[in-house]
N, C-alpha and C positions, 0 to 999 in steps of 0.2 A: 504494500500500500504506500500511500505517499501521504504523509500527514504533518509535517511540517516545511515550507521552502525559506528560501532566501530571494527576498527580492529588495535591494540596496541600490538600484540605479532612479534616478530622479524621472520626474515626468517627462520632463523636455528628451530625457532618452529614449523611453517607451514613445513617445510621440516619432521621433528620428526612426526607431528600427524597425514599430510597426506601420509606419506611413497612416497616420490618424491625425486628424486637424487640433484636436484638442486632448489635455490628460488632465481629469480632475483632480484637484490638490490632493494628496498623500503622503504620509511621512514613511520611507522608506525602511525597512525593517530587513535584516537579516532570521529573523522569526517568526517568519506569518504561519498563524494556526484557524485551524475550523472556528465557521463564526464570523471572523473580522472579516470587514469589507476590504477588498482588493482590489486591486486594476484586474481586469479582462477587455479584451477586443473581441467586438464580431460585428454583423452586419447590421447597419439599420434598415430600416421603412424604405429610407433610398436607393438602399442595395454599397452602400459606401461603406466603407469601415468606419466604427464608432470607437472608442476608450469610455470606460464607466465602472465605478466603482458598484461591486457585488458581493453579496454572503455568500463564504466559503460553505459549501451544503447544500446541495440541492435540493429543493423542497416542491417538488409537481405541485400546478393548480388545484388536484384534487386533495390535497394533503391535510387534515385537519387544524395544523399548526408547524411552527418554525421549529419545531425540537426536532420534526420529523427528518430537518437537513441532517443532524449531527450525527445521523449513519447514512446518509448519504456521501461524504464528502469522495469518496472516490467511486466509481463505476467500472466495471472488470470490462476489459475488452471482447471476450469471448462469449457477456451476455446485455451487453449494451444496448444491441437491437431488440431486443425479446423482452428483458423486465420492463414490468409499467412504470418502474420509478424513471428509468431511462429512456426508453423507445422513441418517442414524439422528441424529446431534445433531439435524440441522436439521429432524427432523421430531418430534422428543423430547425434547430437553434445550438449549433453548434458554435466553438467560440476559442481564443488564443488564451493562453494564460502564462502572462510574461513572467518569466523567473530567471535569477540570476545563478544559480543552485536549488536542487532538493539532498530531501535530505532520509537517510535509511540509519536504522539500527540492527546489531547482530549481538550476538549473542544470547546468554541467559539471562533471565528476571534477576534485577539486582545489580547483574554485573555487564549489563550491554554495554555496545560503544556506540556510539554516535559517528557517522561518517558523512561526510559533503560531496557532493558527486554534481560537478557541474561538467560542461561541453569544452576542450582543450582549445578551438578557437572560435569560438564564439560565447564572449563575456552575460550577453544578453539574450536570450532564446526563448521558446513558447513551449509548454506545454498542451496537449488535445484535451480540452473542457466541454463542456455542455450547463447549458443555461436552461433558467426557465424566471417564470414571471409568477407567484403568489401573492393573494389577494386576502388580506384578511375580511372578516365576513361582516364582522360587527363594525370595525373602523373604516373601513374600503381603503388601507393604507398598501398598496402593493408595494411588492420585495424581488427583485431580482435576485437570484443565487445562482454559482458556479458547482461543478464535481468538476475530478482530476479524472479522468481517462486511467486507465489500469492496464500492464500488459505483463507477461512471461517474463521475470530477469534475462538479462542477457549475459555472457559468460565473464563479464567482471564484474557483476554484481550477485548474479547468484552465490556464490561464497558468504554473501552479508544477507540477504535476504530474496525470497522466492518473485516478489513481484519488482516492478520497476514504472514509474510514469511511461506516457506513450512520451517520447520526443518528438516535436516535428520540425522538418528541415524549413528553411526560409524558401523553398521555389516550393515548398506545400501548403503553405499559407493559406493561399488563394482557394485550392485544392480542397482543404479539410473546415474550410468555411462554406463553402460554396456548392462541392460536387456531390452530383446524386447519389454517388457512391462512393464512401469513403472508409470503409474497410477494409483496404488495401494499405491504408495508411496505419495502421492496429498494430504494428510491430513495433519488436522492441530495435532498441540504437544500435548503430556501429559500434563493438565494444572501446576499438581504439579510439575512441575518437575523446570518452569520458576522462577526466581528470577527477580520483577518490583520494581523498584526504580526510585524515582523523579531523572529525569538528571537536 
């Protein structure tokens, strides 16, 4: 799973890398956890790319309340199309989620380690997300919220732990927002390409 990242670059950068007109104010954090509002990108009304601060959690329209995000925060690749909590995003409202590193733990209870696993050249990168829009019923206050994309370790991470975020490259961008099909994009990264380092 992926439950905590690093994202430490300023707006004006997410605005630079992912080609967005605007990035609303954020204090930059090397600890974003489930819950706090983030940056994500995906597409608006006009078909343009947007930036917009979202709960970490996805929480479907039909959800009885916001607690229902705090197990969603991630979505498995292999059933993303098929669960109710995922389907309609994953085939609708798909979305970037800028990160600078994520982050995995290994070993046992007690004694795990914490590892940082970012991209060797590329400082700023996206994670595969999915969106959705909740309404609360009494207040009619809507809520935007994100999940992280889920895939199979790749062979330098599996050693620390079994899963791994989906990565996606920058000429897929366009791709995993956009195209009708994009489970082809559902793998895991080039191993060389990751830089792991004890956090």
């Amino acid at each position: 799973m992926c439950g905590r990242y690093d994202l430490s670059d300023n707006p004006a950068a997410i605005r630079a890398k992912f080609q967005v007109p605007a990035v609303p104010p954020f204090a930059p954090s090397a600890d974003w956890r489930p819950t706090q509002q983030a940056p994500i990108v995906r597409l608006g009304a006009d078909g343009a790319r947007e930036c917009l601060l979202a709960r970490w959690g996805l929480v479907p329209g039909w959800a009885p309340n916001l607690k229902f995000g705090n197990r969603c925060i991630n979505a498995r690749a292999e059933t993303v199309a098929s669960l109710p909590a995922f389907r309609q995003a994953f085939r609708h409202r798909r979305c970037l989620v800028p990160v600078n590193a994520f982050y995995e733990w290994s070993g046992d209870e007690g004694r795990r380690l914490k590892w940082r696993i970012a991209l060797r050249d590329e400082p700023l990168f996206a994670l595969a997300g999915l969106w959705e829009r909740w309404q609360d019923r009494d207040s009619g206050q809507e809520v935007d919220s994100f999940t992280i994309v889920t895939c199979a370790a790749n062979a330098a991470i599996a050693p620390l732990h079994g899963r791994m975020p989906v990565i996606l490259r920058e000429a897929d961008y366009a791709r995993w927002l956009d195209a009708a099909d994009a489970r082809p994009l559902l793998a895991p990264f080039e191993p060389n390409a990751l830089l792991i380092a004890r956090a």
